[in-house]
C-alpha positions in Angstrom: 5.3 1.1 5.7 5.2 -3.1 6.3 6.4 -5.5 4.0 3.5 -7.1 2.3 4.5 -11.1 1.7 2.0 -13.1 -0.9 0.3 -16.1 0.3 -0.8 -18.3 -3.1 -3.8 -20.1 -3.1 -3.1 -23.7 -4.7 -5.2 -24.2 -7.7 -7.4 -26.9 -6.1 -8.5 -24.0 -3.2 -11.3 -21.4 -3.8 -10.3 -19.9 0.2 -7.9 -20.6 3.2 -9.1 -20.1 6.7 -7.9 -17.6 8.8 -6.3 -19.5 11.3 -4.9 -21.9 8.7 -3.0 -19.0 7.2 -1.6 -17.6 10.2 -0.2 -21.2 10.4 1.1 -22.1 7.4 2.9 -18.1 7.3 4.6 -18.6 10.1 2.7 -15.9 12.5 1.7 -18.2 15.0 3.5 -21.1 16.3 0.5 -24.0 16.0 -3.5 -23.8 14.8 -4.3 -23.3 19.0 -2.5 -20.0 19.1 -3.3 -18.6 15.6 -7.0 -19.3 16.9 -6.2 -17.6 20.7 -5.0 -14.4 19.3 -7.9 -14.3 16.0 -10.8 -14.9 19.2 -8.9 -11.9 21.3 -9.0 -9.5 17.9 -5.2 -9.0 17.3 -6.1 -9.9 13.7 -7.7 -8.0 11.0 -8.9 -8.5 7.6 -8.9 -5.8 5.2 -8.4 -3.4 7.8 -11.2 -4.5 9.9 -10.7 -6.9 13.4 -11.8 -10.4 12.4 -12.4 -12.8 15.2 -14.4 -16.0 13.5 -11.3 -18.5 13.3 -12.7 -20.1 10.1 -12.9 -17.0 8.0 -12.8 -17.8 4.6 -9.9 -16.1 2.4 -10.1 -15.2 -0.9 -7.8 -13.8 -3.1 -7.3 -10.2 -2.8 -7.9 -10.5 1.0 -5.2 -8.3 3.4 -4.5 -10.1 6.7 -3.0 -8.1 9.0 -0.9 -9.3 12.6 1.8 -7.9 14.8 2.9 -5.4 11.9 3.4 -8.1 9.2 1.1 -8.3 6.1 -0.1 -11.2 4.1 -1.8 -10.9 0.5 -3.9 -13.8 -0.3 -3.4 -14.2 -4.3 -4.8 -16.6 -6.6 -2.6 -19.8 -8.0 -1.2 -19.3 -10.9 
C-alpha cells in the first residue's frame, strides 16, 4: 500500500489543474512534462486514466502517478 501525501487547496482556490499539481508535488519536473505524461494516460483520477491536462481538482480528488498518491484537501 502507497503513501498518500495531502495537497491543500489555498483558501482563495475552489480547484487546481491537473498538470499544475503534478508540478507544484514534485512528480514531474516542469508544466511540459506533467502535461506529456497526463496526454499519454500515466495519470489517473480517482482511479480512472485522466488525459485533459486542465482537469479541474477539487477537494477529495485522488491523483494517482508512478505509485505515489496525492489527496487534494480543502484549506483550512
Amino acid at each position: 500500500m502507497s503513501h498518500v501525501s495531502e495537497f491543500s487547496l489555498r483558501p482563495d482556490e475552489a480547484f487546481i489543474e491537473l498538470y499544475k499539481l503534478l508540478k507544484a508535488e514534485g512528480l514531474s519536473g516542469d508544466g511540459a512534462e506533467a502535461k506529456h505524461v497526463i496526454a499519454e494516460g500515466l495519470v489517473s483520477v480517482n482511479g480512472e486514466v485522466e488525459t485533459r491536462k486542465r482537469k479541474k481538482l477539487l477537494a477529495g480528488d485522488l491523483v494517482s502517478y508512478q505509485g505515489q498518491q496525492v489527496k487534494v484537501v480543502a484549506a483550512v
